[in-house]
PDB file of N, CA, C and O in Angstrom, chain B, residues numbered from 101:
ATOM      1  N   UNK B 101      69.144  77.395 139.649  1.00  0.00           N
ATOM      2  CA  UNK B 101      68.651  77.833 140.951  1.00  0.00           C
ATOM      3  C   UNK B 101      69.777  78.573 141.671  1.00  0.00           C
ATOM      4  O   UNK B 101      70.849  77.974 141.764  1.00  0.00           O
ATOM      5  N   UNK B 102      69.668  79.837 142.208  1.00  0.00           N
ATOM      6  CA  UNK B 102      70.569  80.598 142.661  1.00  0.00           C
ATOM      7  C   UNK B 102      70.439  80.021 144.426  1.00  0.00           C
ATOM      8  O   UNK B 102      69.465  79.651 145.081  1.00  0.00           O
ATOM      9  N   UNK B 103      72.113  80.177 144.816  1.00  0.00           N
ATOM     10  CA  UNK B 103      72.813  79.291 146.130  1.00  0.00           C
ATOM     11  C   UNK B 103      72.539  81.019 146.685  1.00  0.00           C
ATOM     12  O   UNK B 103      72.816  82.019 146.023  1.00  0.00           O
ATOM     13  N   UNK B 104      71.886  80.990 148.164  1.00  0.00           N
ATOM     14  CA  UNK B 104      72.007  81.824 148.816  1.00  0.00           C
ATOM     15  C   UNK B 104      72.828  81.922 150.430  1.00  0.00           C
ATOM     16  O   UNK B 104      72.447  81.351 151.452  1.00  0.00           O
ATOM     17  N   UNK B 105      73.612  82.499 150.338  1.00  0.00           N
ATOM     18  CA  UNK B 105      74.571  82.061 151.482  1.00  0.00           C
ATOM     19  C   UNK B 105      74.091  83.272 152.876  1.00  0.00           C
ATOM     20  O   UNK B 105      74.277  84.488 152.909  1.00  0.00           O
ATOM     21  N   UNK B 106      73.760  82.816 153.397  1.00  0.00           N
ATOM     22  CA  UNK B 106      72.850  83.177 154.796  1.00  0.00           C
ATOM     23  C   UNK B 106      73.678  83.929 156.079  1.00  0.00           C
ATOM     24  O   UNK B 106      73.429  84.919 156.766  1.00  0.00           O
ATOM     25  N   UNK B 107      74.763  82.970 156.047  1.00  0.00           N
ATOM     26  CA  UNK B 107      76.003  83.819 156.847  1.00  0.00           C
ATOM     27  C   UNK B 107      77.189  83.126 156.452  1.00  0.00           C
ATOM     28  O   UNK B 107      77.204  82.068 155.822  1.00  0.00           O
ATOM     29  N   UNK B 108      78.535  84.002 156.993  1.00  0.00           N
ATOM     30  CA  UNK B 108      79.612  83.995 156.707  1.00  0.00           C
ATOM     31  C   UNK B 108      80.274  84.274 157.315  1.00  0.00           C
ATOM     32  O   UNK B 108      80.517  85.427 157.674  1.00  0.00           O
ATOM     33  N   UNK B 109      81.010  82.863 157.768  1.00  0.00           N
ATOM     34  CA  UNK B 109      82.544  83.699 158.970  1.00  0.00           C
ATOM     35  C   UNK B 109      83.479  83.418 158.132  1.00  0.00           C
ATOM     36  O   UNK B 109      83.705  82.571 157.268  1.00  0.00           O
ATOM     37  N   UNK B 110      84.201  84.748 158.799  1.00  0.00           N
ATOM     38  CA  UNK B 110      85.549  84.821 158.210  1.00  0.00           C
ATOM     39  C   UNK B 110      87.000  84.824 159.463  1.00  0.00           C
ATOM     40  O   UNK B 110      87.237  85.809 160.163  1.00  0.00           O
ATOM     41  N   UNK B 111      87.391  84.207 159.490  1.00  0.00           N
ATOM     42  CA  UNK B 111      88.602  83.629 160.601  1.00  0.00           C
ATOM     43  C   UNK B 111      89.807  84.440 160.330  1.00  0.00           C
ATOM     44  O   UNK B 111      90.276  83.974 159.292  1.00  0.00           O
ATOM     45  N   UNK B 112      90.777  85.724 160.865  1.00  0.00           N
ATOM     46  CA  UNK B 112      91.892  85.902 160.401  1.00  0.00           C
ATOM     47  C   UNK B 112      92.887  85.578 161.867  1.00  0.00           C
ATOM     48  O   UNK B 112      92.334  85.277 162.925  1.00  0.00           O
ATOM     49  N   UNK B 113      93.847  85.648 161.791  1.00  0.00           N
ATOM     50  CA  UNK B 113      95.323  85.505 162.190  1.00  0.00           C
ATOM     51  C   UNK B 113      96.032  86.824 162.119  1.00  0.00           C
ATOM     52  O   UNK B 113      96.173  87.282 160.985  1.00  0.00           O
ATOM     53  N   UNK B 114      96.486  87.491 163.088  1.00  0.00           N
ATOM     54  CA  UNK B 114      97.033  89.376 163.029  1.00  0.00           C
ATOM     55  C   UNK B 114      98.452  88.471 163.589  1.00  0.00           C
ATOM     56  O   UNK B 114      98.483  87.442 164.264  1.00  0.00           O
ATOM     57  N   UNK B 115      99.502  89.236 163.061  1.00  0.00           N
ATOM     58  CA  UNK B 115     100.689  88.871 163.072  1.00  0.00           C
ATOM     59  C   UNK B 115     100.924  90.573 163.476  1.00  0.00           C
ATOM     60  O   UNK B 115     100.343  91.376 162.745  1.00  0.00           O
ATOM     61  N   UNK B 116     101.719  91.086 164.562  1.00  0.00           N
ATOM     62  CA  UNK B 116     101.850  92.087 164.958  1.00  0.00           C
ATOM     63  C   UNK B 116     103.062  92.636 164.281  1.00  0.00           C
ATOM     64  O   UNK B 116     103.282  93.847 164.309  1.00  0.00           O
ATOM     65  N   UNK B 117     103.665  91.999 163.820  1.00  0.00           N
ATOM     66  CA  UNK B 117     105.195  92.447 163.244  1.00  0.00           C
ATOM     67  C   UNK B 117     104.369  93.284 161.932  1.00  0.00           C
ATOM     68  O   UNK B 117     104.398  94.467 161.593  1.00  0.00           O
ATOM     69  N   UNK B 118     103.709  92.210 161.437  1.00  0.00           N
ATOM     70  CA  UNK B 118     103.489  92.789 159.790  1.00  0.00           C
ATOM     71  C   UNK B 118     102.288  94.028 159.754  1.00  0.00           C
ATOM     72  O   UNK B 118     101.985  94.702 158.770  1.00  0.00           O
ATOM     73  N   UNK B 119     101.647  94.121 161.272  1.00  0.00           N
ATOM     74  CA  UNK B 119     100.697  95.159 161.067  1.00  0.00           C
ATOM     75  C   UNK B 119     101.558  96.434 161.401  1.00  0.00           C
ATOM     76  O   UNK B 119     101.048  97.547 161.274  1.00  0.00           O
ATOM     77  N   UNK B 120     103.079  96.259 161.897  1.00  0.00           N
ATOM     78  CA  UNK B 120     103.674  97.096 162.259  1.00  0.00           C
ATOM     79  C   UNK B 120     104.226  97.821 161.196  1.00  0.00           C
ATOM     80  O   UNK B 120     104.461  99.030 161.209  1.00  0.00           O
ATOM     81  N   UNK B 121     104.463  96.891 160.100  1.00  0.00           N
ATOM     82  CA  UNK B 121     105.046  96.941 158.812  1.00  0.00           C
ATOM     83  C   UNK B 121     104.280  97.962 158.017  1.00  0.00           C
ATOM     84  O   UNK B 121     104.628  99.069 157.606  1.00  0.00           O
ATOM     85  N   UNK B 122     102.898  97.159 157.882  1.00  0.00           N
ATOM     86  CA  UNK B 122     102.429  98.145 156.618  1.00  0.00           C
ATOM     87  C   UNK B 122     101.376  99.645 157.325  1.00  0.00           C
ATOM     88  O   UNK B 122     100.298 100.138 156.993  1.00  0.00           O
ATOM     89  N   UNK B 123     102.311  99.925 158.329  1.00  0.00           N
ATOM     90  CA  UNK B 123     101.447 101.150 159.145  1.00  0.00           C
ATOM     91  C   UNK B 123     102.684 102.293 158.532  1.00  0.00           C
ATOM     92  O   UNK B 123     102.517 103.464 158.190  1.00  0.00           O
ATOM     93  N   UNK B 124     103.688 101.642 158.542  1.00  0.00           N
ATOM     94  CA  UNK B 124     105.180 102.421 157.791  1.00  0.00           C
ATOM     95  C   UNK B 124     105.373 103.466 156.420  1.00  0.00           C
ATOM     96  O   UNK B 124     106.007 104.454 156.048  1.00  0.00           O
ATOM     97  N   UNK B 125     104.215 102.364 155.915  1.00  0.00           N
ATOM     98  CA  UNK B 125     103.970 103.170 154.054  1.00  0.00           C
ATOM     99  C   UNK B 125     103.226 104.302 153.849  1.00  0.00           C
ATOM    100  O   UNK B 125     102.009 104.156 153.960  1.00  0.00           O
ATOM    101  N   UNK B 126     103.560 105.182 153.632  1.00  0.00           N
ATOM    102  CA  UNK B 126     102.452 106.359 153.230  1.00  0.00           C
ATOM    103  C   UNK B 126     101.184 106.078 152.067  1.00  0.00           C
ATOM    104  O   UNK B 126     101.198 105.700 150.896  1.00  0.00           O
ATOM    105  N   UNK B 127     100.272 106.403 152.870  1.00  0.00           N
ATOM    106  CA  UNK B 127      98.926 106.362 152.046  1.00  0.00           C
ATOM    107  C   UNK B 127      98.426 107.260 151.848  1.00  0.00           C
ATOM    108  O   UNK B 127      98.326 108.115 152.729  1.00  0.00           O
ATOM    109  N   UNK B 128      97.889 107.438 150.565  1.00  0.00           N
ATOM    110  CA  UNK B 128      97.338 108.480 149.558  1.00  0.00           C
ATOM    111  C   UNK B 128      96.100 108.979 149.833  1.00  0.00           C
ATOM    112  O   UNK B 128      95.266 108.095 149.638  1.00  0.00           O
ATOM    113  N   UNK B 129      95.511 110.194 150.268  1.00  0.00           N
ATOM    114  CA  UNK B 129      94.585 109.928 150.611  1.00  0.00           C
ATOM    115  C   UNK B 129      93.336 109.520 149.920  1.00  0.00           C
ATOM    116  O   UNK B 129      92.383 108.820 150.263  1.00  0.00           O
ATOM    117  N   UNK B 130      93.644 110.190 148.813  1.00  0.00           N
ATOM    118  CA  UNK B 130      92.804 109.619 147.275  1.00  0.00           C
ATOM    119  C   UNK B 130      92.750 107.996 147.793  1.00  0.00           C
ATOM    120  O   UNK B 130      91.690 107.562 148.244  1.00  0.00           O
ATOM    121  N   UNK B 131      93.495 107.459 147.737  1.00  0.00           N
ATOM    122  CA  UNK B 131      93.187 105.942 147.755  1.00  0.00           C
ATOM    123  C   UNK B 131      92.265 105.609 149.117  1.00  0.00           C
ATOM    124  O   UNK B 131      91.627 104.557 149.077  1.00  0.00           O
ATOM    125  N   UNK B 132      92.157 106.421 150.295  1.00  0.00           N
ATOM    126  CA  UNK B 132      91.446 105.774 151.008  1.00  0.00           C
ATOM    127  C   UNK B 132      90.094 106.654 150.940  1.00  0.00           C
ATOM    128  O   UNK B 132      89.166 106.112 151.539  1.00  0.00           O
ATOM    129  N   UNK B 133      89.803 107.800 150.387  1.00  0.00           N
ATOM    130  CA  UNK B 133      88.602 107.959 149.639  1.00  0.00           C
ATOM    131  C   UNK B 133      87.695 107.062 148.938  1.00  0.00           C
ATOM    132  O   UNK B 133      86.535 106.678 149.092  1.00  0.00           O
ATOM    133  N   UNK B 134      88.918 106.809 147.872  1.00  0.00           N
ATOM    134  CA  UNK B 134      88.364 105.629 146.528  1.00  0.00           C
ATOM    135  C   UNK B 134      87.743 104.607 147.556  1.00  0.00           C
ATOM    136  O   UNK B 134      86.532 104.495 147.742  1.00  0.00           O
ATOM    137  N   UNK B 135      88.610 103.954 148.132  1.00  0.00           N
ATOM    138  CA  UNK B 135      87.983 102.642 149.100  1.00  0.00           C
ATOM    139  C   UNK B 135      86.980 102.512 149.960  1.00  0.00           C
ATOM    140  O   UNK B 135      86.290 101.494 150.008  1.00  0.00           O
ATOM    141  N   UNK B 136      86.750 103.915 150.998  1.00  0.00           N
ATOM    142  CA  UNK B 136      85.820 103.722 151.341  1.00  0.00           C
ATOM    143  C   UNK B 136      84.360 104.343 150.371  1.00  0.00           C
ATOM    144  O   UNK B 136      83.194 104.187 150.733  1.00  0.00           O
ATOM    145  N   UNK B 137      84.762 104.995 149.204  1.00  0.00           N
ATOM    146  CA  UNK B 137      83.434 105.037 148.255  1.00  0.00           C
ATOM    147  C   UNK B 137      82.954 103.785 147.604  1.00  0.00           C
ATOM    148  O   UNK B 137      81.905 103.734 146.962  1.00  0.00           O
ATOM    149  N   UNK B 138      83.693 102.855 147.778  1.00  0.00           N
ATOM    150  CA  UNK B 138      83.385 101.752 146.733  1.00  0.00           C
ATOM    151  C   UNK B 138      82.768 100.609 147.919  1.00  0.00           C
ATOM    152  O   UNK B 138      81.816  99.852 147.733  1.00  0.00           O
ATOM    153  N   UNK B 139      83.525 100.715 149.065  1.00  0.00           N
ATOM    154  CA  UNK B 139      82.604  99.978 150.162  1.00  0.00           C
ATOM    155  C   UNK B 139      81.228 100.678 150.727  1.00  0.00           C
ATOM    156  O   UNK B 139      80.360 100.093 151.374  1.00  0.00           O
ATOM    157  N   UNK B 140      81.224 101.821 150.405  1.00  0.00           N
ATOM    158  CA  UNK B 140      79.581 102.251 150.753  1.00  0.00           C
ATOM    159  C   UNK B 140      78.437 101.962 149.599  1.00  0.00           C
ATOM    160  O   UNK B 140      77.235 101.711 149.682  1.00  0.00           O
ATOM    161  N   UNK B 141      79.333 102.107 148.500  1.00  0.00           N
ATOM    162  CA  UNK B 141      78.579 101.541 147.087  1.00  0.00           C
ATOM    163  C   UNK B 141      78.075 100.292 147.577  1.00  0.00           C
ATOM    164  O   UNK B 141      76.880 100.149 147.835  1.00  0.00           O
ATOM    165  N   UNK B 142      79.061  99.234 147.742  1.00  0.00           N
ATOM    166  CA  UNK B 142      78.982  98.101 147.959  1.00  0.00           C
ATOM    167  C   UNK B 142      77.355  97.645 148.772  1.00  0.00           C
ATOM    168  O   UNK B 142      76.341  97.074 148.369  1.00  0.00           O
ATOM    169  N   UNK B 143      77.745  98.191 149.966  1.00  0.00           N
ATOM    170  CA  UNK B 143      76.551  98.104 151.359  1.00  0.00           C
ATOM    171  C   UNK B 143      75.551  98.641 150.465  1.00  0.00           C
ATOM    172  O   UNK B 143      74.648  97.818 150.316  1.00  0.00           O
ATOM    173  N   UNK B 144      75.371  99.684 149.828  1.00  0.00           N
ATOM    174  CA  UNK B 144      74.435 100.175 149.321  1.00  0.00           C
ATOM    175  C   UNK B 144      73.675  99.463 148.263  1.00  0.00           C
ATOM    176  O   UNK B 144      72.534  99.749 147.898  1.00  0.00           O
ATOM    177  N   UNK B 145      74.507  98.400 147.756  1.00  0.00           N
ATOM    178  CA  UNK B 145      73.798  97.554 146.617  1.00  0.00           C
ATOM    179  C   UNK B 145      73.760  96.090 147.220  1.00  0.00           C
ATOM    180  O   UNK B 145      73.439  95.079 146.595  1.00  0.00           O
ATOM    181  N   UNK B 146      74.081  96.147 148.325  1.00  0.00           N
ATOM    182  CA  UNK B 146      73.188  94.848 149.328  1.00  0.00           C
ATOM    183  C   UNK B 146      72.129  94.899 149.839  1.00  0.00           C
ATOM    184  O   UNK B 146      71.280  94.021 149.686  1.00  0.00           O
ATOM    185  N   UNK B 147      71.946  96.087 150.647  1.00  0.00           N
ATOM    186  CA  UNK B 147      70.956  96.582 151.031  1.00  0.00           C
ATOM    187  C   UNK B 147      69.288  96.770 149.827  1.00  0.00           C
ATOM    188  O   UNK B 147      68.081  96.566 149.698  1.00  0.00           O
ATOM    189  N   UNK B 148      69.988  97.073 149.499  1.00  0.00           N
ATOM    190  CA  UNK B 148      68.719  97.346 147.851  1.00  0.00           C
ATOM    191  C   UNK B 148      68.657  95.939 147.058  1.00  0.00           C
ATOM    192  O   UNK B 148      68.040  96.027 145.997  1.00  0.00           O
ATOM    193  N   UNK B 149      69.079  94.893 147.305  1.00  0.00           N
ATOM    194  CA  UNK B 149      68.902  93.268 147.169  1.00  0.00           C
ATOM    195  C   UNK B 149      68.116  92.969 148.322  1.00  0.00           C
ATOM    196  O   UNK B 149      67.115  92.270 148.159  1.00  0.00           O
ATOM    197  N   UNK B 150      68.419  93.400 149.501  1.00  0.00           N
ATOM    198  CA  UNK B 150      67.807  92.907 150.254  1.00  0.00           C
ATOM    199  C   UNK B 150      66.634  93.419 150.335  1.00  0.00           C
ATOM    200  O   UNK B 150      65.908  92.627 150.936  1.00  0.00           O
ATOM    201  N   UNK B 151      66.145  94.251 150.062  1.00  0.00           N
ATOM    202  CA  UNK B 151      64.682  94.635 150.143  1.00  0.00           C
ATOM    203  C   UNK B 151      63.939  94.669 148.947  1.00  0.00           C
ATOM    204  O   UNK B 151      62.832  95.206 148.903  1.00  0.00           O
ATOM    205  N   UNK B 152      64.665  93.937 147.617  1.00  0.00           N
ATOM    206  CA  UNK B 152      64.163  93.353 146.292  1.00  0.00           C
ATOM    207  C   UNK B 152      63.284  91.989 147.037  1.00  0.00           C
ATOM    208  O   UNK B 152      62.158  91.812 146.574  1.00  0.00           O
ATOM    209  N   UNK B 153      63.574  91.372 147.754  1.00  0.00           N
ATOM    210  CA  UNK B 153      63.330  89.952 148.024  1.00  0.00           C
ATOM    211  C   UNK B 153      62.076  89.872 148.987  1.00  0.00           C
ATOM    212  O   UNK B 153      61.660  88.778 149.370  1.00  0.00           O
TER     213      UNK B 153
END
C-alpha cells in the first residue's frame, strides 16, 4: 500500500555569515539553467500525478 504524504514542513536556520560566503563563488550560468530545468521538470511531473488520481 503506497504512504501518501499530504503536507510537508520544512524548518531551516539562515546563518548570515555563510549566506555571505557562498554569494562570493562564481556561478556558471549553465549550472543555473540545468537547475532550474530540472526543477520545472520536477513540478511538471507532480502536477501530472496529481491529476492521474
Amino acid at each position: 500500500m503506497p504512504i501518501e504524504i499530504k503536507e510537508l514542513h520544512i524548518k531551516i536556520n539562515v546563518d548570515e555569515k555563510a549566506a555571505t560566503e557562498t554569494t562570493k563563488t562564481p556561478v556558471d550560468e549553465s549550472q543555473i539553467m540545468r537547475a532550474i530545468s530540472e526543477s520545472v521538470e520536477q513540478v511538471v511531473n507532480i502536477e501530472q500525478r496529481k491529476k492521474e488520481r
